[in-house]
C-alpha positions as CSV (number, residue, x, y, z in Angstrom):
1,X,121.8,-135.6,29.1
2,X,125.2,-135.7,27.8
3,X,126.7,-135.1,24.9
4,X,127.3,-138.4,22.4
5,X,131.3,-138.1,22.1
6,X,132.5,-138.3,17.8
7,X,134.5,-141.5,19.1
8,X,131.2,-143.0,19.9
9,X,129.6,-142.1,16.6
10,X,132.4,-143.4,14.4
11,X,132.1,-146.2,16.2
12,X,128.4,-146.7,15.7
13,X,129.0,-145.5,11.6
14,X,130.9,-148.1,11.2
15,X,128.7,-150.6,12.9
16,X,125.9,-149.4,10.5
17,X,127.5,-148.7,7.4
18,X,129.2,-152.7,7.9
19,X,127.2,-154.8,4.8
20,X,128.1,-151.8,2.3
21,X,131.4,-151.9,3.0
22,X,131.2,-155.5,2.7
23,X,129.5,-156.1,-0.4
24,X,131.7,-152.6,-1.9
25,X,135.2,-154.8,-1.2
26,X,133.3,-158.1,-2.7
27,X,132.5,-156.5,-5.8
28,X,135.9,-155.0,-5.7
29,X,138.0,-158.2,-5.2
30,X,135.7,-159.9,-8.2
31,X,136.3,-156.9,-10.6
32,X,140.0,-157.3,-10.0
33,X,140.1,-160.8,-10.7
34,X,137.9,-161.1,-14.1
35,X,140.9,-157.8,-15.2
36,X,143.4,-160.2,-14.4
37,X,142.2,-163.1,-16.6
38,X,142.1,-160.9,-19.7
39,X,145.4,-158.9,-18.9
40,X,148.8,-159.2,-17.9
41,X,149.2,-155.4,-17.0
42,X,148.3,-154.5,-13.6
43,X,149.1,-150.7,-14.1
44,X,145.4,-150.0,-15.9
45,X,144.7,-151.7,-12.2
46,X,146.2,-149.9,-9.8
47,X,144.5,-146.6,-11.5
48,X,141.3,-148.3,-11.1
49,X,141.3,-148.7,-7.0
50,X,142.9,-145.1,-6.7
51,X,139.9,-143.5,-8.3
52,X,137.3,-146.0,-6.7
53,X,139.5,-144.8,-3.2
54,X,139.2,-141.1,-4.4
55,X,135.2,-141.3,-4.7
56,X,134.9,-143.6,-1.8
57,X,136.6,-141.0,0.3
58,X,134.4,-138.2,-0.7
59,X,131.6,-140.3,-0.8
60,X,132.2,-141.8,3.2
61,X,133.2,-138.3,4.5
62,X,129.8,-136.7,2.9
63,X,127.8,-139.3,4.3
64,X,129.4,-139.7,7.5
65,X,128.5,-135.3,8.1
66,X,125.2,-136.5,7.2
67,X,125.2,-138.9,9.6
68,X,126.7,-136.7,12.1
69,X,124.3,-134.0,11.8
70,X,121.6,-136.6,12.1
71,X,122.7,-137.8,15.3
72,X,123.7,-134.1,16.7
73,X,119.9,-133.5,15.6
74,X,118.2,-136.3,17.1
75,X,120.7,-135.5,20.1
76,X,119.3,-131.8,20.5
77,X,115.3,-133.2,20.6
78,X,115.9,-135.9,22.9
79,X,117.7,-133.1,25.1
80,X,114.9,-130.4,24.6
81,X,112.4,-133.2,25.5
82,X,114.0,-133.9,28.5
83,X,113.4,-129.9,29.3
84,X,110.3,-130.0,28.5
85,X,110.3,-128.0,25.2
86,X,109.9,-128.4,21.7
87,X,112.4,-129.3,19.4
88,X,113.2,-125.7,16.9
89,X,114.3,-127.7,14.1
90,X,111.9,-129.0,11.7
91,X,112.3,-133.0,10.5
92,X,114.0,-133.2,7.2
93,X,113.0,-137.3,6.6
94,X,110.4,-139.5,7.1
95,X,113.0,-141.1,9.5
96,X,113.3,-137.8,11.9
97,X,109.5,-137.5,11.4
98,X,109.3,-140.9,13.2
99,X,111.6,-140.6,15.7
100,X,110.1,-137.5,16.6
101,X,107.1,-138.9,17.1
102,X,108.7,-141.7,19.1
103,X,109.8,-138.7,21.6
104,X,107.0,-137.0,21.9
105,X,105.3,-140.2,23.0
106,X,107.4,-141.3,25.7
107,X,107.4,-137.3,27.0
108,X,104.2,-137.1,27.2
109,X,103.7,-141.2,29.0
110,X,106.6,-139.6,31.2
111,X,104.4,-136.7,32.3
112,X,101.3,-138.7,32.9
113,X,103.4,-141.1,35.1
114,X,105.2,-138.6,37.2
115,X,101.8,-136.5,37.4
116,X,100.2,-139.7,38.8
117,X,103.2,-140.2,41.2
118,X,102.8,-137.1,42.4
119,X,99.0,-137.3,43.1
120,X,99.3,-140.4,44.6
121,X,101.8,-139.2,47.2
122,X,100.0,-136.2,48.1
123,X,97.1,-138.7,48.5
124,X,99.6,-141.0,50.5
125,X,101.1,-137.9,52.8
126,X,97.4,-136.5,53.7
127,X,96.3,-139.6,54.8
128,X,99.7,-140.4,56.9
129,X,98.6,-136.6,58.6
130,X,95.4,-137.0,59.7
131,X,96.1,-140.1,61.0
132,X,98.9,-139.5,62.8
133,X,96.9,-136.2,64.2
134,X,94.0,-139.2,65.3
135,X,95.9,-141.5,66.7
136,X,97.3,-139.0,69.0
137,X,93.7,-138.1,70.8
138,X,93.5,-141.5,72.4
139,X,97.2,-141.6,73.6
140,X,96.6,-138.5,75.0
141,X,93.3,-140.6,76.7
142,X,96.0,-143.4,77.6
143,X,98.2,-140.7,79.5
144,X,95.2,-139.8,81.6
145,X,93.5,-143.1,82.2
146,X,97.3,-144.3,83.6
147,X,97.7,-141.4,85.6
148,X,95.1,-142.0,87.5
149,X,96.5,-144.9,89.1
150,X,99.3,-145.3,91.3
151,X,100.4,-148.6,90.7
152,X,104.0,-149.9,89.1
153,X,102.5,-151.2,85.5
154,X,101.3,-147.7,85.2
155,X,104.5,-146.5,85.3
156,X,105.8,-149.0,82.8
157,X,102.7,-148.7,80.4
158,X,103.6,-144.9,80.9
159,X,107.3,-145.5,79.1
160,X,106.0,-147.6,76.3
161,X,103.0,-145.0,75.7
162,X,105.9,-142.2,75.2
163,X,107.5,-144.4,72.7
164,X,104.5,-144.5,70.6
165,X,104.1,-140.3,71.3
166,X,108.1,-140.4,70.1
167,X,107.0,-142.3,66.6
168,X,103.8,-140.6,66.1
169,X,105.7,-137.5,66.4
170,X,108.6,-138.5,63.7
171,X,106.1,-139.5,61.2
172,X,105.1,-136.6,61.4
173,X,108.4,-135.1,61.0
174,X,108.9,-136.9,58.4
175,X,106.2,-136.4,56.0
176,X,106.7,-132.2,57.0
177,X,111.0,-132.7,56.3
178,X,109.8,-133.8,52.6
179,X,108.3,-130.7,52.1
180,X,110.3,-128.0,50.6
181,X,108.1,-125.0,52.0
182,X,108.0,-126.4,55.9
183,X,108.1,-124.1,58.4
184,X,111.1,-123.2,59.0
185,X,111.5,-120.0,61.3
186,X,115.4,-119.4,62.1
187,X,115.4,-116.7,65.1
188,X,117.7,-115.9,67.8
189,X,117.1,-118.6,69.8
190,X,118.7,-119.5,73.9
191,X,120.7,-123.2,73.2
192,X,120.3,-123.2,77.1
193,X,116.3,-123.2,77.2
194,X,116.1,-125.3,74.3
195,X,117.7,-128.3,75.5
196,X,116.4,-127.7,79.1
197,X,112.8,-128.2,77.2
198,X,113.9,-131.5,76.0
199,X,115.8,-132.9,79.0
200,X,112.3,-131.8,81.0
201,X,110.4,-133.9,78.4
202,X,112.5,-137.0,78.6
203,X,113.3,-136.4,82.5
204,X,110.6,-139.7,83.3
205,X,112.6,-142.1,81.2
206,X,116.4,-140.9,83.1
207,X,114.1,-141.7,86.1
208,X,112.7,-145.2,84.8
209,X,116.2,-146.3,83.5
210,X,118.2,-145.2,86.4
211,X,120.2,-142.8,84.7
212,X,122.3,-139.9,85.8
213,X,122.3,-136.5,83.5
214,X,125.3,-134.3,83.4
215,X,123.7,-131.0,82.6
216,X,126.2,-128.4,81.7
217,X,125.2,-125.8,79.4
218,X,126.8,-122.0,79.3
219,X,124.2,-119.3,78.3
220,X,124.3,-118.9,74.6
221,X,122.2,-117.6,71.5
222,X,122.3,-119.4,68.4
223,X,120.5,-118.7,65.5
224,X,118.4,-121.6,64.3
225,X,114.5,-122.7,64.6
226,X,113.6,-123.9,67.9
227,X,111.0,-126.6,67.2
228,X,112.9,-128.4,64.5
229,X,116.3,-127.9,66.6
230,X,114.2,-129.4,69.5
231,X,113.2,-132.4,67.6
232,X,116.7,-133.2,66.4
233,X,118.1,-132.7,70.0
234,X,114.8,-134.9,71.2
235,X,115.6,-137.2,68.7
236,X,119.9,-137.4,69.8
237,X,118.6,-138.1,73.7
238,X,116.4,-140.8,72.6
239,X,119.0,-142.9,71.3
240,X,121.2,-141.9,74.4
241,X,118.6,-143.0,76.1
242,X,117.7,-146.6,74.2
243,X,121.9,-147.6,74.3
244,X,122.5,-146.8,77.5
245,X,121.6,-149.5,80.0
246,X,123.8,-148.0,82.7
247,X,126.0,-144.8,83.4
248,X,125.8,-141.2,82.6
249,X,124.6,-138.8,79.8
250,X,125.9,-135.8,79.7
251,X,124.9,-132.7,77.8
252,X,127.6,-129.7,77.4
253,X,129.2,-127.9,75.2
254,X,133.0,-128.4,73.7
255,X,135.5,-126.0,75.7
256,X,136.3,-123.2,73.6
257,X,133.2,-123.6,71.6
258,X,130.1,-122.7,72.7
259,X,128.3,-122.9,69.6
260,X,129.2,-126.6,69.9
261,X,126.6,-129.0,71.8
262,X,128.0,-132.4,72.9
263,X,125.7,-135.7,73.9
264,X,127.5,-138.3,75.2
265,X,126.8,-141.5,76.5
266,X,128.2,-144.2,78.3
267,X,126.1,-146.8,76.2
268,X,126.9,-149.4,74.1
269,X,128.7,-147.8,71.3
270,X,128.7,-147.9,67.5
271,X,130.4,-150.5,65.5
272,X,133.2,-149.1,63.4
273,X,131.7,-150.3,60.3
274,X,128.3,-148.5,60.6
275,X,129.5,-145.3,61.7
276,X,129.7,-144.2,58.0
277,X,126.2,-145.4,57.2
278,X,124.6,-143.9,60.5
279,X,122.6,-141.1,58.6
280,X,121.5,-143.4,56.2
281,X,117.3,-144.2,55.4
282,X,116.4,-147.0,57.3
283,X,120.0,-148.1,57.8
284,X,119.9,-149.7,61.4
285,X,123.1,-151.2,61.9
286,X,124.5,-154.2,64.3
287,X,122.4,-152.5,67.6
288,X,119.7,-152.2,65.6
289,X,119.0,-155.8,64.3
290,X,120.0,-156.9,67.4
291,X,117.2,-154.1,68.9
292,X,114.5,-155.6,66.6
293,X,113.0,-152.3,67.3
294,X,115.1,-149.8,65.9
295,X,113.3,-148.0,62.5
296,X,116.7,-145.8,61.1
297,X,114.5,-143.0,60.5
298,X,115.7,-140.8,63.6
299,X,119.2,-140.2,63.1
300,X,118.2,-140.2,59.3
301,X,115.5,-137.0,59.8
302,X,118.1,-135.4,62.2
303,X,120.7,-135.0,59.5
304,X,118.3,-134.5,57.1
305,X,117.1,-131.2,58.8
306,X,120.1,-129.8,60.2
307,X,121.2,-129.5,56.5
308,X,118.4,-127.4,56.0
309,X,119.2,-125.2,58.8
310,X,123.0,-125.0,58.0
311,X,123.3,-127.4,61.4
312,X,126.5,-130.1,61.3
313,X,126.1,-133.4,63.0
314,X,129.0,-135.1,64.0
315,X,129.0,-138.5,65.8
316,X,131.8,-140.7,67.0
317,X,131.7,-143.7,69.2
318,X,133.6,-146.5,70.7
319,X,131.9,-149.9,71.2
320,X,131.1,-150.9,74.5
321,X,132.3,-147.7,75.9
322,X,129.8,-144.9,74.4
323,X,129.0,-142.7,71.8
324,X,129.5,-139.1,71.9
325,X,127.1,-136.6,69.3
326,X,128.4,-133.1,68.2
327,X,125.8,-130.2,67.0
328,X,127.3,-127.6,65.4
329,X,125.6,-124.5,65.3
330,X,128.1,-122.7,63.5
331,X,128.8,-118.9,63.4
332,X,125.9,-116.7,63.2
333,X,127.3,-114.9,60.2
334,X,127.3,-118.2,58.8
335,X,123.8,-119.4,58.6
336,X,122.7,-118.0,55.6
337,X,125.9,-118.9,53.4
């Protein structure tokens, strides 16, 4: 909460204090004008509205400190409130026994509400769980019913059944990124057998889509945690893999930097305008409405946890020529910064 600046409170004195000084310069103009019908000396007067200035002053500056103090007071117990703790200083009027009140009400309808939020997305996240764990014993049924034929709408009930693996999985994600306690286990990890995991994984869909992969990787060791890493890199391929209707993907690293892993497509591209909004929630962008398929959440959760693991993700693109991802690892010496 910030601190109410004196500008604002004069201003709001004056607001207040309006009718008395109103009815004060009333009284005054009608007091001056019965003197003058019984007098032809104005000096009597003028000695009159000095000392009505002289006690007006004192009396205004006393009861604007009062007024001050009031509002610094009121100010400190709406700001202990908002910590949670209650206010040291005792009420001094019937007013600051009210207002008090008044706080204490709303704090403790504040803490109910946010206690019920709370319960009700725990409630909300456990369900989302198990049923993303369920749902994933009958695709794994799918996968072996299909494989048991040989036939070409196997092959493309096969692609479509890895899509719904792919969302299963980033709910999942999801609901685990929220948490502040995940698992994260940062090790010395080999970049090289990482991505070679997740190329393996996606190796049906280069086949399905005709697409060639450019697979060169130097030996390297980077410190991060493999399974998240491997989702975020899963997660990079999957779009290079949905924009791309033709062409090459390649996977290397940037010369001169090792620690720097490059995706890069020959795809469709990013319009300038949504390249700042990329990493956004649910922010889908031209290909995406025109996709009708496209959720925002991937590139979203990417960024999201290569924060957490000190990661960068860097993406430009051109449109209608490809896009081209950068994941910085960083310097070892770096990670825990």
């Amino acid at each position: 909460m910030e601190q109410i600046k004196t500008g604002t409170i004069v201003k709001w004195y004056m607001r207040s204090r309006a009718g008395i000084f109103a009815a004060v310069f009333l009284m005054w103009i009608i007091f001056s004008c019965v003197y003058c019908l019984y007098t032809e000396s104005f000096e009597p007067l003028g000695y009159s509205w000095l000392l009505c200035l002289y006690f007006a002053a004192i009396f205004l500056g006393v009861d604007f400190w009062r007024y001050c103090k009031r509002t610094r007071r009121l100010e400190t117990w709406c700001r202990c409130a908002a910590a949670l703790n209650e206010p040291l200083e005792v009420p001094q009027s019937m007013e600051d026994v009210l207002y008090r009140s008044c706080i204490r009400a709303i704090l403790k309808e504040r803490s109910a509400e946010a206690e019920r939020y709370r319960a009700q997305a725990l409630e909300d996240r456990e369900y989302f769980t198990v049923w993303c764990h369920q749902i994933k014993t009958p695709i794994a049924a799918m996968r072996l019913l299909l494989g048991e034929e040989n036939l070409p709408v196997c092959d493309e009930a096969s692609g479509e059944l890895f899509k719904i693996e792919e969302y299963v999985d980033m709910v999942l994600q999801y609901l685990r990124s929220d948490d502040q306690t995940s698992d994260y286990v940062l090790q010395d990890c080999d970049l090289e057998k990482i991505v070679r995991g997740v190329v393996r994984r996606y190796a049906p869909q280069f086949i399905r889509r005709k697409l060639r992969i450019d697979f060169r990787l130097q030996p390297v060791r980077v410190l991060t945690d493999e399974k998240w890493v491997s989702f975020i890199i899963g997660q990079l391929l999957s779009n290079a893999l949905k924009y791309t209707k033709q062409g090459t993907i390649s996977i290397c690293q940037e010369s001169g930097s090792p620690r720097r892993l490059v995706i890069e497509d020959t795809g469709i591209g990013i319009a300038p305008e949504d390249l700042p909004r990329v990493f956004e929630r649910g922010y889908t962008g031209y290909n995406g409405r025109k996709d009708k398929r496209a959720t925002g959440i991937g590139l979203y959760l990417s960024k999201r946890i290569a924060d957490r693991l000190n990661h960068r993700i860097e993406i430009s693109s051109v449109q209608g020529k490809g896009t081209k991802v950068v994941l910085d690892f960083g310097r070892d010496d770096m990670m825990f910064d």
